[in-house]
N, C-alpha and C positions, 0 to 999 in steps of 0.2 A: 743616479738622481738623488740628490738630496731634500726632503722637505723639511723645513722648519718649521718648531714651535716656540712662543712667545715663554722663557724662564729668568727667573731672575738671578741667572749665571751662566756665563757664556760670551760669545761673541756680540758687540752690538753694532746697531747698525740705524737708521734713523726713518722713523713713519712719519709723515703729515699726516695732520688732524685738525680740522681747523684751520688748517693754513700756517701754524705751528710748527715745525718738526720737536720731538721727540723721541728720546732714546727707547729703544725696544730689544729687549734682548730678547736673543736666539742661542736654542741648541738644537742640531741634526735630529731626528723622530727617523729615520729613513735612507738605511746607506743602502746602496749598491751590491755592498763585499759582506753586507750583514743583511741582507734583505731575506736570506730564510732564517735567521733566529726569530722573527719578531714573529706575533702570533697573527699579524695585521696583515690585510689582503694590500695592495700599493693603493686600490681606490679607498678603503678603508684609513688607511694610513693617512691618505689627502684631507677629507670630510675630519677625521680625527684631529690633524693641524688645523685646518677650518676653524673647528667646535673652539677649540683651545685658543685661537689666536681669537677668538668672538670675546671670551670668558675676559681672556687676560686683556683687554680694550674697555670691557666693563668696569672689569675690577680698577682698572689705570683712572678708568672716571672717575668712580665709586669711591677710590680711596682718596682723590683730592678736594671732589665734593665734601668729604670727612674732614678735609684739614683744613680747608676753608672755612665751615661753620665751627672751628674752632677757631680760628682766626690765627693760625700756625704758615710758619715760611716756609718750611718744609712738610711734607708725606712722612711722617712716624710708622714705626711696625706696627703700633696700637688702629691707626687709623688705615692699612691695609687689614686688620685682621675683621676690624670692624665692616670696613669693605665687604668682605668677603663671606663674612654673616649675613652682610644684609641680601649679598645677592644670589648666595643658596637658599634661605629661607625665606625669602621673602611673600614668592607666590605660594608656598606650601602655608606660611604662616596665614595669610590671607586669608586664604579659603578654610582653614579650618577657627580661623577666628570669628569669619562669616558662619559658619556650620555653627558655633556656641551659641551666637548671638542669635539666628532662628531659633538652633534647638532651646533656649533660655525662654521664646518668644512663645512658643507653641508650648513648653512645658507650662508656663503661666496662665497663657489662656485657658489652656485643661485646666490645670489647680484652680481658676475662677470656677469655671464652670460648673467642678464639681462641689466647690463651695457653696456654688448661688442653689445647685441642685438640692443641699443637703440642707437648707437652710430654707428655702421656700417651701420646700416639699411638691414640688412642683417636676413630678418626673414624664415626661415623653423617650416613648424607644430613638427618636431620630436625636434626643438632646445628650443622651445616655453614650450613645455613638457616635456623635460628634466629636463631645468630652473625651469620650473615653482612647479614639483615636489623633487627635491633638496631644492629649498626654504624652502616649507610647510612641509618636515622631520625635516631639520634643527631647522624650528620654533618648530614642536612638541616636537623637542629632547630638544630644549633649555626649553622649557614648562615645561615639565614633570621634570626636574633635576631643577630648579628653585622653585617650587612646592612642592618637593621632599625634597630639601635640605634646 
């Protein structure tokens, strides 16, 4: 049994998409006569082709969506690699650039607070630990996506 994954060398062969077809290269993941070298279970193997033929359909999008907003005739290596930046980082960048943007939100509110605190002189325990825990999110949040990112 052979399964394929979607490489950019190899054999091709032609995917509809759209109603399109489209060249899709393949190379073997999964022989027969080599099936105990791989360290892959056969269902492992399949899911693994899966995962890969997902990736490389995204990235096919990705990088022509890229060639297009440059207003290019062809797919460039620059506008695959581009691709393929945006589509591993994308949700990780996401969310830790949401994580700044709180932890930025919650640090300021603290620094007001403890500004209006030290400036009115007007101190209550429940305003003190308010401030003082808005701060220390903020900072964490700022932490953890600075760390992160």
């Amino acid at each position: 049994m052979i399964e394929t994954i979607p490489s950019l060398s190899g054999a091709t062969d032609f995917h509809v998409q759209g109603g399109n077809p489209s060249p899709r290269h393949t190379v073997p993941i999964l022989n027969s006569d080599r099936a105990h070298l791989t360290p892959f279970s056969e269902r492992a193997a399949e899911v693994l082709g899966q995962k890969v033929n997902d990736y490389s359909d995204r990235l096919q999008t990705q990088a022509i969506e890229m060639s297009k907003r440059h207003q290019a005739d062809q797919v460039s290596a620059s506008d695959v690699e581009r691709a393929a930046e945006c589509l591993i980082s994308s949700v990780r960048s996401k969310r830790y650039r949401f994580m700044s943007a709180a932890g930025a939100l919650l640090f300021s509110i603290g620094g007001s607070g403890t500004l209006t605190i030290m400036t009115t002189s007007q101190f209550s325990n429940s305003g003190i630990v308010v401030t003082f825990l808005l701060t220390i999110a903020g900072t964490a949040l700022l932490a953890v996506s600075f760390v992160k990112d």
